[in-house]
MIBA-896602 format. One record per residue (C-alpha): chain; x, y, z; residue in one letter; residue number from 1. Coordinates in pm, 1 decimal. Layout:
<domis>
<domi A <X Y Z> A NUM> ...
</domis>
This chain:
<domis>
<domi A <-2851.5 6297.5 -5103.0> X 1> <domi A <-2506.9 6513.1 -5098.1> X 2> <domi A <-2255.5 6529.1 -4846.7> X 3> <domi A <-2022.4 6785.0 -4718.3> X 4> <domi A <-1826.3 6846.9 -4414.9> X 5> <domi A <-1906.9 7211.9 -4274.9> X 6> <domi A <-1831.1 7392.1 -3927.2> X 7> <domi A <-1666.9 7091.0 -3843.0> X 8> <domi A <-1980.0 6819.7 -3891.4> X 9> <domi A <-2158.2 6618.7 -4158.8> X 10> <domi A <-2398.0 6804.2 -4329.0> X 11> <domi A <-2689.9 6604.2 -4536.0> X 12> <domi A <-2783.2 6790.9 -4791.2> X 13> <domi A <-2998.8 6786.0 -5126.3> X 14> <domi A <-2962.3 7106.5 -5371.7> X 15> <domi A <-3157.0 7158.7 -5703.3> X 16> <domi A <-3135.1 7443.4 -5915.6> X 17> <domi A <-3400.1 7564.4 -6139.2> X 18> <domi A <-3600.1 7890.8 -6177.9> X 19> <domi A <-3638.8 8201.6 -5908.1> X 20> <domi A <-3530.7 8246.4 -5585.7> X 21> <domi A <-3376.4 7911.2 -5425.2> X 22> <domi A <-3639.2 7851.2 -5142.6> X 23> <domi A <-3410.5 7680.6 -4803.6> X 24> <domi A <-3605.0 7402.9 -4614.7> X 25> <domi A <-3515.2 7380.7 -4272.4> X 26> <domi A <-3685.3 7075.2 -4050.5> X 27> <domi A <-3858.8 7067.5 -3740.0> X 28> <domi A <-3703.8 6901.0 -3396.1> X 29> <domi A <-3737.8 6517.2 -3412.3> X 30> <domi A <-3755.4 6542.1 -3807.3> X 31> <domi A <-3508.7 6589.4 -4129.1> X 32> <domi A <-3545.1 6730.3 -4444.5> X 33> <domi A <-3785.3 6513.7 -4606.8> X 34> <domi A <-4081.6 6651.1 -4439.3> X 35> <domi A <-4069.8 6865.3 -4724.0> X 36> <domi A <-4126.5 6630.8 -5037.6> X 37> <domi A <-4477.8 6689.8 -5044.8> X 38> <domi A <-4485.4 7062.2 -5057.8> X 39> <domi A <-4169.1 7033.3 -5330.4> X 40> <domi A <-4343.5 6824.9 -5546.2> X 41> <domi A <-4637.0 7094.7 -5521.5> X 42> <domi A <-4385.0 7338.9 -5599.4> X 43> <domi A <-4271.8 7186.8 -5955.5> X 44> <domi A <-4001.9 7042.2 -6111.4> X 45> <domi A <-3827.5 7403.8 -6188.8> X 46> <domi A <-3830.3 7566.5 -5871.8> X 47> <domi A <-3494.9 7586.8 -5736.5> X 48> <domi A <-3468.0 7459.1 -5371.6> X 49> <domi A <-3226.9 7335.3 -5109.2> X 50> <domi A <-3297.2 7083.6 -4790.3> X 51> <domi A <-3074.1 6978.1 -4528.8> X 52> <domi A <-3075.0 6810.6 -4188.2> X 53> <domi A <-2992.1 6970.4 -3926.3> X 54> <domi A <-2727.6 6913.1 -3712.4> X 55> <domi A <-2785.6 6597.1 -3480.1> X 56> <domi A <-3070.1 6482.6 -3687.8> X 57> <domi A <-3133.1 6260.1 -3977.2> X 58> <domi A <-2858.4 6188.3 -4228.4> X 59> <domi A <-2586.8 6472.2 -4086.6> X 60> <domi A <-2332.7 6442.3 -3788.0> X 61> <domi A <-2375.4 6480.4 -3426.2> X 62> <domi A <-2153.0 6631.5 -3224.1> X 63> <domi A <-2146.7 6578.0 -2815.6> X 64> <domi A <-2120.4 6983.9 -2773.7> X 65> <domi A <-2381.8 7216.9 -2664.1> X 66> <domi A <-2633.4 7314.7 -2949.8> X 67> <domi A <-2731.7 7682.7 -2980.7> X 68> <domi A <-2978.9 7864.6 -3261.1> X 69> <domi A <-2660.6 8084.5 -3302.2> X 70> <domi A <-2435.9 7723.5 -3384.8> X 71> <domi A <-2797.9 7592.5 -3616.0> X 72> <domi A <-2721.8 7959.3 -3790.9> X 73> <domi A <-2376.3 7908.5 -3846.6> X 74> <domi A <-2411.4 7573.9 -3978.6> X 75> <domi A <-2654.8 7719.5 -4261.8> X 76> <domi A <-2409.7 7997.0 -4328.7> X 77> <domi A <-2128.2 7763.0 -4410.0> X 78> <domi A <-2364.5 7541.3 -4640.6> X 79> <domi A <-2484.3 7880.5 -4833.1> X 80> <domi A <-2158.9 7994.8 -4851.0> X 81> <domi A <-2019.2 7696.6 -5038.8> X 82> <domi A <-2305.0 7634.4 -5311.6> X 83> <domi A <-2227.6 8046.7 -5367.0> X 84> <domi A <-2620.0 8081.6 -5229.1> X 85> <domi A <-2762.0 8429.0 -5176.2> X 86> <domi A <-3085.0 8630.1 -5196.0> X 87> <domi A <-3238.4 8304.5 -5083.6> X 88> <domi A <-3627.2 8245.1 -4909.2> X 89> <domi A <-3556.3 8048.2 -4607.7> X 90> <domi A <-3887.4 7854.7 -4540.8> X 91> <domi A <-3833.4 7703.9 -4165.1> X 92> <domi A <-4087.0 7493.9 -3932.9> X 93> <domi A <-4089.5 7527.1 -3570.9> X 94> <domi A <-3693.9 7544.2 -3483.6> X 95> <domi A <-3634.1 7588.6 -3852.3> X 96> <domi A <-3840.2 7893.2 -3812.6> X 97> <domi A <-3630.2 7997.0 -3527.6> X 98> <domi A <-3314.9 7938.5 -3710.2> X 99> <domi A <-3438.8 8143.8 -3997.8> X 100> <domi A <-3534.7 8435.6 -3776.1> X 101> <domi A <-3177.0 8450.2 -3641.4> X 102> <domi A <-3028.9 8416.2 -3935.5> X 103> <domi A <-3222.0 8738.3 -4125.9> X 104> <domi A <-3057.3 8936.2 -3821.4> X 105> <domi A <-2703.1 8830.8 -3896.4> X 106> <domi A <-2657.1 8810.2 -4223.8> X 107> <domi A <-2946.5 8976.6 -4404.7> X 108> <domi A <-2753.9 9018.1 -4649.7> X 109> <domi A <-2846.6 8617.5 -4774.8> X 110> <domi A <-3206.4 8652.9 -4722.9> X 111> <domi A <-3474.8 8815.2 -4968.8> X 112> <domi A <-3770.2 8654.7 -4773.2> X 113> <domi A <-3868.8 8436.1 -4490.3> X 114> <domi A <-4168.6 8197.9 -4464.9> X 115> <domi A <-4210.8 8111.9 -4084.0> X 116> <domi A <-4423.2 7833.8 -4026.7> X 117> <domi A <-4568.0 7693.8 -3698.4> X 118> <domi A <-4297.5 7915.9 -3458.9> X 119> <domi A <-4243.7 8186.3 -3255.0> X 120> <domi A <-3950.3 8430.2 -3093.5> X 121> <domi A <-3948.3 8184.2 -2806.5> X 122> <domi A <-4103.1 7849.4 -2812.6> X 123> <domi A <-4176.3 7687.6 -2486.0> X 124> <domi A <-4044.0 7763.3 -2100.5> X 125> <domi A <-3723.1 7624.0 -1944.1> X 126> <domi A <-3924.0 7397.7 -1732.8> X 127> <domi A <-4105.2 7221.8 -1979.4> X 128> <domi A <-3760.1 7192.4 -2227.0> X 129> <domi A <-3635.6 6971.7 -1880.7> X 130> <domi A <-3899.1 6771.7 -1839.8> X 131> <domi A <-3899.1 6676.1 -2173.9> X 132> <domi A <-3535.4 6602.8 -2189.5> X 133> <domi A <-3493.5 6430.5 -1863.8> X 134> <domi A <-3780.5 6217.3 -1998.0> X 135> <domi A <-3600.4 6114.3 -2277.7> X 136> <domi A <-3281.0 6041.0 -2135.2> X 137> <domi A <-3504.6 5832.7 -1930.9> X 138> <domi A <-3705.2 5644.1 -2118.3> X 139> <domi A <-3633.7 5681.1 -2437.1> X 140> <domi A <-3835.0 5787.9 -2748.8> X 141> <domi A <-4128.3 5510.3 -2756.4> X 142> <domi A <-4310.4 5684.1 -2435.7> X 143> <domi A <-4275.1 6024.8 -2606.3> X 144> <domi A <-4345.6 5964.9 -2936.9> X 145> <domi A <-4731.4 5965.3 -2927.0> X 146> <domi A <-4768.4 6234.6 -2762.4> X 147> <domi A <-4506.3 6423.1 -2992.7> X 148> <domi A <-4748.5 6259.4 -3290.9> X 149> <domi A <-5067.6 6412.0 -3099.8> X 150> <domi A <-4864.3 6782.6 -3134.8> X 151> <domi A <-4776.6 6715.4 -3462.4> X 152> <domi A <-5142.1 6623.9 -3630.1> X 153> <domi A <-5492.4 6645.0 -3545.9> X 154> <domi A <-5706.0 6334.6 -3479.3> X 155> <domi A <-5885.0 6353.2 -3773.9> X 156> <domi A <-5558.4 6375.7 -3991.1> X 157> <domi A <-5425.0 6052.2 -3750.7> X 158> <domi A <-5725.6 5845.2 -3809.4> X 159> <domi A <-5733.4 5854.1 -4212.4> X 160> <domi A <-5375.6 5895.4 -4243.5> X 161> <domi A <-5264.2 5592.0 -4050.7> X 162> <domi A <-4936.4 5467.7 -4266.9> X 163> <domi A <-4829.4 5812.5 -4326.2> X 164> <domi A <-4831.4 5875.8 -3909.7> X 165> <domi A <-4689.4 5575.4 -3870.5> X 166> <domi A <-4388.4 5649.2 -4124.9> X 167> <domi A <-4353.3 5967.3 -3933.1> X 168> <domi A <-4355.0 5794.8 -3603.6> X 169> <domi A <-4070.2 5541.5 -3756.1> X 170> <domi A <-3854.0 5876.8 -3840.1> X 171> <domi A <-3912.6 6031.9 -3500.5> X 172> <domi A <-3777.1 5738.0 -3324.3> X 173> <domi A <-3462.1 5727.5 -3583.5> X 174> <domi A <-3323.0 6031.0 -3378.5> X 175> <domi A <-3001.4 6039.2 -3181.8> X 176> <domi A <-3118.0 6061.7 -2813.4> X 177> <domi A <-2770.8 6303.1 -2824.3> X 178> <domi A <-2872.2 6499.5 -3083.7> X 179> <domi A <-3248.5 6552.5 -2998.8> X 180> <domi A <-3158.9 6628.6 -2642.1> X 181> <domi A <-2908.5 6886.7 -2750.4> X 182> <domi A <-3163.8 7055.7 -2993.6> X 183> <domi A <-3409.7 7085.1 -2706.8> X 184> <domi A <-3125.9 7269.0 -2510.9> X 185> <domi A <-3087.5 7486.8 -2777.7> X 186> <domi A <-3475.9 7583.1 -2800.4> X 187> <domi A <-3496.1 7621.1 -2433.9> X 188> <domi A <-3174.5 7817.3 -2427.9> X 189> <domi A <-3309.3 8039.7 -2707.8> X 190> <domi A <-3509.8 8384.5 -2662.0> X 191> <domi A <-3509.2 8564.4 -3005.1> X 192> <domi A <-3789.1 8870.6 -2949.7> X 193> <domi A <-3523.2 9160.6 -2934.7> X 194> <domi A <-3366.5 9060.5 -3226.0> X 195> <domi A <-3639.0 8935.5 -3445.4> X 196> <domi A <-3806.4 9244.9 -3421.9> X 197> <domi A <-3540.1 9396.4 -3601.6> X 198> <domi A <-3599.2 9169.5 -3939.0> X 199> <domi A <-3628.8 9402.1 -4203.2> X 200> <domi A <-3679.1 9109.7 -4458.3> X 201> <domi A <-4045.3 9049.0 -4617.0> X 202> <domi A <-4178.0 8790.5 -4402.5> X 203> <domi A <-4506.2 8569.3 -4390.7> X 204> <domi A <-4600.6 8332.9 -4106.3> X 205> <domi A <-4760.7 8018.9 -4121.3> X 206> <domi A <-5028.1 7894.1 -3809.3> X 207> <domi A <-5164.6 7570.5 -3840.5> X 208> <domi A <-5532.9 7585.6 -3700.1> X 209> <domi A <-5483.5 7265.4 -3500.4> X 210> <domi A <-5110.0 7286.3 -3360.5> X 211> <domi A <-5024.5 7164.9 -3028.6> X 212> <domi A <-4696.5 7289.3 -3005.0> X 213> <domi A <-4702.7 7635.2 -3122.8> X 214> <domi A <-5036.0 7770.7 -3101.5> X 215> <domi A <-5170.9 8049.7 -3333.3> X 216> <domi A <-5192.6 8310.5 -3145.9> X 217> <domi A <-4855.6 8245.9 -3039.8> X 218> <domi A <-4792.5 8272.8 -3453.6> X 219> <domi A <-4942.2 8558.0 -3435.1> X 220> <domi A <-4775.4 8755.9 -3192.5> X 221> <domi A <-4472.2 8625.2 -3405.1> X 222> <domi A <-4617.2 8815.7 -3711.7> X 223> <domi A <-4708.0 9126.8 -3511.6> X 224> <domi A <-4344.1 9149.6 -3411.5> X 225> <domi A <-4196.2 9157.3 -3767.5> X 226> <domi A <-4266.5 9527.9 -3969.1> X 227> <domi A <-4496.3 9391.8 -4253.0> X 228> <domi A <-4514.6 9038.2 -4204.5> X 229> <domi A <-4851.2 8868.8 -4288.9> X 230> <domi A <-4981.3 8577.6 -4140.4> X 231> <domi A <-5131.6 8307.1 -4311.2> X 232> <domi A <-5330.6 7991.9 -4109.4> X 233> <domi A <-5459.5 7685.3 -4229.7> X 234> <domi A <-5723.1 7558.7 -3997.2> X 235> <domi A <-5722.0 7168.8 -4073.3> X 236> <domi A <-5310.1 7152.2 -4009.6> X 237> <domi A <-5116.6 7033.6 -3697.3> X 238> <domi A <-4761.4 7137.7 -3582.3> X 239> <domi A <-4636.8 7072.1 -3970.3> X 240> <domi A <-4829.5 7164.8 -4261.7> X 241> <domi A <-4542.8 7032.6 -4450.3> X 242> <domi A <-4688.5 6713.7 -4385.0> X 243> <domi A <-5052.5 6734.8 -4345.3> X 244> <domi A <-5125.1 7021.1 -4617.5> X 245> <domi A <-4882.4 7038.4 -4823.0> X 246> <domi A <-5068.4 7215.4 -5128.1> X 247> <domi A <-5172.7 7487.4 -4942.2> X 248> <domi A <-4815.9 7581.8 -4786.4> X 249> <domi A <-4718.6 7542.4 -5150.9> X 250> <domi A <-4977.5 7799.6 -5263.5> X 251> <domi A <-4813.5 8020.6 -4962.1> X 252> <domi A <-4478.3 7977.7 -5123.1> X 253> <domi A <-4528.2 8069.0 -5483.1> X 254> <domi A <-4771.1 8382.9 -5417.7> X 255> <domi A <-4505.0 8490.5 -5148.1> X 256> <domi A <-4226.1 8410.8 -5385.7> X 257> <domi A <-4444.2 8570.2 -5669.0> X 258> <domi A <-4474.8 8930.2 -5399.4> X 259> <domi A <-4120.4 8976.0 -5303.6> X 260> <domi A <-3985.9 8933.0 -5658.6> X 261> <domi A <-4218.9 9238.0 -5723.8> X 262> <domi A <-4085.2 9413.7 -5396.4> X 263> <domi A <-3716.3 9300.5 -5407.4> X 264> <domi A <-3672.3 9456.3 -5797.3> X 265> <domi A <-3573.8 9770.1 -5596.6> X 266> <domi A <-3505.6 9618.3 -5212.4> X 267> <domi A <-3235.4 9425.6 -5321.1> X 268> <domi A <-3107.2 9662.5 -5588.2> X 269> <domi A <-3069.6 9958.9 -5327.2> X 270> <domi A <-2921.3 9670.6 -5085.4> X 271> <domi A <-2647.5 9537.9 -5329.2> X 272> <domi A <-2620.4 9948.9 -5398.9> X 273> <domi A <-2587.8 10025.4 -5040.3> X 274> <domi A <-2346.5 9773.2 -5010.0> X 275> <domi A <-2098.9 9853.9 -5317.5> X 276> <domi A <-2061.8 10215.8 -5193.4> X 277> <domi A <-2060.8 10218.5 -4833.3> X 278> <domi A <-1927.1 9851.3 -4740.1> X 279> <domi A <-2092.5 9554.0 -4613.7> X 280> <domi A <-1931.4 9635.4 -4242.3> X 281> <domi A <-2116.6 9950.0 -4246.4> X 282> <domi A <-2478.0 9790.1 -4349.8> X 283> <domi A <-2407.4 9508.2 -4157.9> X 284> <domi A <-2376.6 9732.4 -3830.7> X 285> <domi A <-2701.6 9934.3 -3942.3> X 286> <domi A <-2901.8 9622.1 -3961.3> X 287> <domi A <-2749.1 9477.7 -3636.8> X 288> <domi A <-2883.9 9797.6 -3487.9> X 289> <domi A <-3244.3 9832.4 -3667.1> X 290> <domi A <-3523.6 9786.7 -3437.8> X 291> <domi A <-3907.8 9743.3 -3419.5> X 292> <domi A <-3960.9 10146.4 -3445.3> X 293> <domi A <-3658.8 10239.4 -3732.7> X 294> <domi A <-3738.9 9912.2 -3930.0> X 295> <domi A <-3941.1 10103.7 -4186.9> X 296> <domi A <-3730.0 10410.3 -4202.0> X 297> <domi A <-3466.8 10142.3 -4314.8> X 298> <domi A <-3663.9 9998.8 -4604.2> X 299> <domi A <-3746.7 10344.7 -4710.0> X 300> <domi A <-3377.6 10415.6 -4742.5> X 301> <domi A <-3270.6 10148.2 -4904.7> X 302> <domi A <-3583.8 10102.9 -5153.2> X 303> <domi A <-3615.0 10499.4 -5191.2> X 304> <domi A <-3244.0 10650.6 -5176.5> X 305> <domi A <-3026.8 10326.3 -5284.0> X 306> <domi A <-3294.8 10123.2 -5509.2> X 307> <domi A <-3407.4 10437.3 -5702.3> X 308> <domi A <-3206.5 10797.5 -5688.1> X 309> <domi A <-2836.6 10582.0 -5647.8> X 310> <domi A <-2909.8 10288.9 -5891.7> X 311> <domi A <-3014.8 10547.4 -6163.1> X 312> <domi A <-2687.1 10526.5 -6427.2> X 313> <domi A <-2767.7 10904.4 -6556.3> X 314> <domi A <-2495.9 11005.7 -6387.5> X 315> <domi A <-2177.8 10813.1 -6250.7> X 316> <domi A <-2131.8 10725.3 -5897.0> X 317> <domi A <-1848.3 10936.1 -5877.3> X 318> <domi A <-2063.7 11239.3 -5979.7> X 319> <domi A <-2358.3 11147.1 -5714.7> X 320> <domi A <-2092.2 11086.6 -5467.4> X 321> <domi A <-1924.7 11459.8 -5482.8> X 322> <domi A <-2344.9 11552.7 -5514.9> X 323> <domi A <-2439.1 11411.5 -5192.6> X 324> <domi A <-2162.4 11567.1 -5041.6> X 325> <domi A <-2198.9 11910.3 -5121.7> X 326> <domi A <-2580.6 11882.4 -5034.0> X 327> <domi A <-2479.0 11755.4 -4717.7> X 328> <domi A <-2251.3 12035.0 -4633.5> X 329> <domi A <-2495.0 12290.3 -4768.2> X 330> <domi A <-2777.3 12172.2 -4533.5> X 331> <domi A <-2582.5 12156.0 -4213.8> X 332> <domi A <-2628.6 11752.1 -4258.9> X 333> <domi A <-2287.3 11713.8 -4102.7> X 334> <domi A <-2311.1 11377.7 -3910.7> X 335> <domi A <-2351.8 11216.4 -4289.5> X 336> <domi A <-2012.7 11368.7 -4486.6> X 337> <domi A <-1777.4 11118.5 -4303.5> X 338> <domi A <-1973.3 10838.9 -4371.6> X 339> <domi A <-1972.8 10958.9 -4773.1> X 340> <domi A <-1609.7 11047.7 -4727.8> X 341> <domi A <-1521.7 10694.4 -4672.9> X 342> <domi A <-1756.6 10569.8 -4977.9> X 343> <domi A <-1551.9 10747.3 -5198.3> X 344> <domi A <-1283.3 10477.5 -5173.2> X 345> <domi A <-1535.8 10272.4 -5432.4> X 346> <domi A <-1728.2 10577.5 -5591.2> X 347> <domi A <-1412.4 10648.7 -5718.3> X 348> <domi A <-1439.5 11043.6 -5618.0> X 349> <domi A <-1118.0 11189.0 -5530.5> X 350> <domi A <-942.2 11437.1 -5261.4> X 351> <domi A <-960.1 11664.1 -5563.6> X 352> <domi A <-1272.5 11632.5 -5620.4> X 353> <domi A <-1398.5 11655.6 -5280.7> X 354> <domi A <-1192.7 11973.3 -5272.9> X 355> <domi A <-1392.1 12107.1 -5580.1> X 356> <domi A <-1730.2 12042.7 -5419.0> X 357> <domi A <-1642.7 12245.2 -5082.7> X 358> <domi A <-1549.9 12593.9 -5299.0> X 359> <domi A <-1892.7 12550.1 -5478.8> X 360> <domi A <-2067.2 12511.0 -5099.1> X 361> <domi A <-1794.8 12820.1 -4953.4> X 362> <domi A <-1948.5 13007.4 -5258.4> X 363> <domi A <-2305.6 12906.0 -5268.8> X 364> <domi A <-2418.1 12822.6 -4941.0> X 365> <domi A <-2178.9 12976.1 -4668.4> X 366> <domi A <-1809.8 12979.5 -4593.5> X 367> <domi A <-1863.3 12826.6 -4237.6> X 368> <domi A <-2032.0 12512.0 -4337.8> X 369> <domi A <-1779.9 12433.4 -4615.6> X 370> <domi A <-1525.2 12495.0 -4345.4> X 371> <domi A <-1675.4 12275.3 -4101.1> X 372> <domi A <-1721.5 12010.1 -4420.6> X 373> <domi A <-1341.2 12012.6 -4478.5> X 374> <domi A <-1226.7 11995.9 -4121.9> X 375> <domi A <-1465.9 11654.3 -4066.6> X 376> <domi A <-1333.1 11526.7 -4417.2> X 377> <domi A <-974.5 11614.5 -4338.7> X 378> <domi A <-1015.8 11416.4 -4052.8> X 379> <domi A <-1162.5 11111.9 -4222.2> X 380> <domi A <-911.8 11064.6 -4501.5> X 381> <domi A <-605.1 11045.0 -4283.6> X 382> <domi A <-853.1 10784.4 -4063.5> X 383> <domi A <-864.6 10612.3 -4402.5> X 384> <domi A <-476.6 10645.6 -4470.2> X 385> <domi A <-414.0 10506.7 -4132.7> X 386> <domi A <-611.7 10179.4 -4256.8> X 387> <domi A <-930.3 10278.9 -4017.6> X 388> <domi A <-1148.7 10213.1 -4342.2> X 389> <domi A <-1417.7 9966.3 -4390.0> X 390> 
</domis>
């Protein structure tokens, strides 16, 4: 286990690296990372990986503050960002899953895949996230736990795996009553369908057949929300297939890892393309904005105009860049040249050039659009002199 002090808390963490992606493990409420042995081990040896508990639960710190997804999110950031971790599959069970939605909103930069198991845009009602916490507060975990155990596994898995559901019992009732109570907040609190139908990321979702906590149709309607995602369910599992089939969500981990790496060769490419010329601000904003209907349009771009036509190296960026412009201006595609005006800052094209490319559209395709051209890029470089440049 490896410690480090991030967002201002303990973090618990254990990081391996080895081959592909690194696949994230992020636990269920009332759990902590080692849920997750048994579908490493099916993994191998060389598979790069990364758990962690979350905040308030297992080994890492709790804090007497109001949990949010948003806070869970921001406490995986800051443990990314210092092991240097990008491109990553975050694999995350019930409020793991939730925290991995979120986080392919904010930052999609980090994610190249998501494996959602056993959770949905919203899990649960605000009623239900009271009783449950006043009951604790209460009495404790000992009344709860059972029932929490019933949720977790089916009967038959409970009667022939006795010692295991009793070693998961002993972990449940390990938990902070503060920080279990402050992570149901945070689910009850949390509504994520707006922005989870924005994820653009390749995505496949996990029902177990026999959960009592997050149904599969409610999986399902999870799946049907995200452009592409598939959905995978595994009829003999409770609430965490982590624990009760492990092989099988292993299988669903190395095709998926096996069908992005196929996918991502130009996703990611036209992303870290996208990026270099027109800023992470910019595609940062675009993503933020993406929804259900333009999520598709938005892979097209990126796979289509940034993964194939701008990571060509046939010709320079600096040539494509004074290329797109003068197509734009040519067409009447006006609402695009100060966007391409202000990725000439890293194409390396310069007022020159841009100068150049207006007298070929004056003398090729019209005086007034090449006016019109110069006017908006006139405007845009003194913007960017003025430092309003991202």
């Amino acid at each position: 286990m490896q410690f480090k002090t991030l967002n201002e808390n303990l973090t618990a963490y254990r990081y391996r690296a080895g081959a592909g992606p690194v696949v994230v493990f992020i636990n269920s409420l009332g759990s902590d990372q080692s849920i997750w042995d048994g579908v490493i081990s099916k993994l191998g040896a060389n598979r790069a990986i990364l758990t962690y508990d979350l905040r308030g639960q297992g080994a890492s710190g709790i804090t007497d503050t109001p949990y949010t997804i948003e806070l869970f999110v921001d406490d995986l950031i800051a443990l990314l960002d210092y092991l240097a971790l990008k491109d990553v599959i975050v694999c995350g069970v019930s409020i793991g899953g939730k925290i991995a939605q979120s986080l392919a909103v904010s930052r999609p930069n980090l994610i190249r895949g998501l494996v959602l198991s056993n959770t949905a845009a919203k899990i649960g009602n605000e009623a239900g996230w009271d009783i449950r916490i006043e009951k604790v507060q209460s009495e404790g975990f000992d009344t709860l736990a059972g029932s929490i155990i019933d949720q977790w596994f089916s009967a038959e898995f409970q009667s022939s795996h006795p010692d295991e559901v009793a070693g998961h019992k002993a972990m449940l009732r390990r938990n902070s009553t503060v920080g279990y109570i402050n992570t149901c907040a945070a689910l009850r609190d949390s509504d994520l369908t707006e922005q989870t139908a924005r994820i653009s990321a390749p995505t496949v979702c996990i029902a177990g057949g026999q959960d009592g906590s997050v149904s599969p149709a409610m999986v399902a309607e999870l799946a049907d929300l995200i452009d592409g995602a598939t959905l995978e369910t595994i009829s003999v599992a409770g609430h965490l297939p982590c624990l009760d089939a492990p092989a099988q969500v292993a299988d669903i981990i190395t095709n998926f890892v096996e069908k992005t790496a196929l996918r991502n060769d130009s996703y990611s490419a036209g992303m870290a393309i996208r990026r270099a010329v027109l800023g992470d601000a910019h595609v940062d904003r675009a993503s933020a904005n993406k929804s259900e209907f333009d999520t598709a349009f938005q892979t097209l771009i990126t796979e289509g105009a940034w993964g194939t036509v701008w990571a060509s190296d046939a010709i320079s960026r600096r040539e494509r860049s004074m290329l797109t412009l003068g197509l734009l201006a040519a067409l009447g595609n006006f609402e695009e040249i100060p966007m391409h005006i202000r990725a000439t800052a890293r194409t390396g094209a310069s007022e020159s050039d841009i100068r150049e490319v207006f007298q070929h559209v004056a003398i090729y395709a019209g005086v007034p659009r090449a006016n019109h051209a110069l006017k908006l890029s006139k405007q845009t470089l003194r913007e960017m002199k003025e430092g309003d440049h991202d």
